[in-house]
C-alpha positions as CSV (number, residue, x, y, z in Angstrom):
1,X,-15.7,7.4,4.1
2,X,-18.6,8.4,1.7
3,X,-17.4,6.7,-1.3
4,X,-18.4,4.4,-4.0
5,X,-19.6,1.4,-2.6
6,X,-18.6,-0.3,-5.2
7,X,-15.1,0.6,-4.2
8,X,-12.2,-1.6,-2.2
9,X,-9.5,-0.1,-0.2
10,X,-6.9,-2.2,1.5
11,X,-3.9,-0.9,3.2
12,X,-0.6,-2.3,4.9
13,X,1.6,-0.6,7.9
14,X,4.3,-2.4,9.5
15,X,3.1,-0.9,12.8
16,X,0.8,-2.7,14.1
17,X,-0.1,-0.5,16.9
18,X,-1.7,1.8,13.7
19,X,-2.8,-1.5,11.9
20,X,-4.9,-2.6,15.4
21,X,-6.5,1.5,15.1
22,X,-7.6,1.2,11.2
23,X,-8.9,-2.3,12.1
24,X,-10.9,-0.7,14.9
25,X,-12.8,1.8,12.5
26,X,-13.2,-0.4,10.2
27,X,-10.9,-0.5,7.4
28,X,-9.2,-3.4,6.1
29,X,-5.7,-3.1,6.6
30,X,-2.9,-5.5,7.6
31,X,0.8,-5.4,8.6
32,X,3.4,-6.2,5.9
33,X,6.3,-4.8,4.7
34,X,6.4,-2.6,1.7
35,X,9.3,-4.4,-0.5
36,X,7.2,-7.5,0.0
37,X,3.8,-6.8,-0.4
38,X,0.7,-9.1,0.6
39,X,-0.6,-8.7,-2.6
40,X,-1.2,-11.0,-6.1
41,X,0.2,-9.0,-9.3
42,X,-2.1,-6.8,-10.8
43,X,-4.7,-6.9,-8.3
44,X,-5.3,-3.5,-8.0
45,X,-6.7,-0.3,-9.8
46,X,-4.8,2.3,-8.2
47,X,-1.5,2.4,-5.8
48,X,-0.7,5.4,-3.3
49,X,1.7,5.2,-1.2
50,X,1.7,8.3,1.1
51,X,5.1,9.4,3.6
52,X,7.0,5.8,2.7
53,X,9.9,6.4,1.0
54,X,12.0,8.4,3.1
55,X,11.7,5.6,6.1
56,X,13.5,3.1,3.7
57,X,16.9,3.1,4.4
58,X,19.0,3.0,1.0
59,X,18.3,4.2,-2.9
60,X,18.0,0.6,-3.8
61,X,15.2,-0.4,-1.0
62,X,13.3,2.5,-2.0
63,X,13.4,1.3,-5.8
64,X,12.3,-1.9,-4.6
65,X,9.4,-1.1,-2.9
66,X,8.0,1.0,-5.9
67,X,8.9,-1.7,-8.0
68,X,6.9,-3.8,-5.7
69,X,4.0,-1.1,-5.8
70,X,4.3,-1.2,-9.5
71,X,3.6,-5.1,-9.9
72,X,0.2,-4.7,-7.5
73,X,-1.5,-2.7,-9.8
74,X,-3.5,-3.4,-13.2
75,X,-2.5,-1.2,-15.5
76,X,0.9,0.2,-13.9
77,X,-0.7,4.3,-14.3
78,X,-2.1,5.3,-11.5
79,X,0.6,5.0,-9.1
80,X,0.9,8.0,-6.7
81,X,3.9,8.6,-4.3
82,X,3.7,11.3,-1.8
């Protein structure tokens, strides 16, 4: 992807069909659900989460999972929702 090497990316998709296609090129991604996420608190430097919150159903689910988003990341401020 031409960045950092020094960089990590991991990524989640509950479709598995797309997980199988990232896995294929080479990124590390696995399928999990986004109100419970794979992930250790504060084990990451930066969140994104891009076209997720309008598939979860009600006000509350989608609070969750950026509440769960929240606890994954270091220092809670780079958390980007588009």
């Amino acid at each position: 992807m031409g960045l950092n090497e020094g960089i990590q990316i991991e990524g989640i998709d509950m479709n598995i069909e797309l997980v199988k296609i990232c896995q294929q090129r080479g990124y590390k991604v696995q399928q999990s659900d986004c109100l419970s996420l794979p992930y250790d608190d504060s084990t990451f430097d930066y969140c994104l989460n891009i076209a997720v919150l309008h598939h979860i159903s009600t006000v509350e689910r989608r609070l969750k999972a950026i509440q769960e988003s929240l606890q994954c990341f270091i220092h809670q401020q780079q958390f980007h929702c588009c």
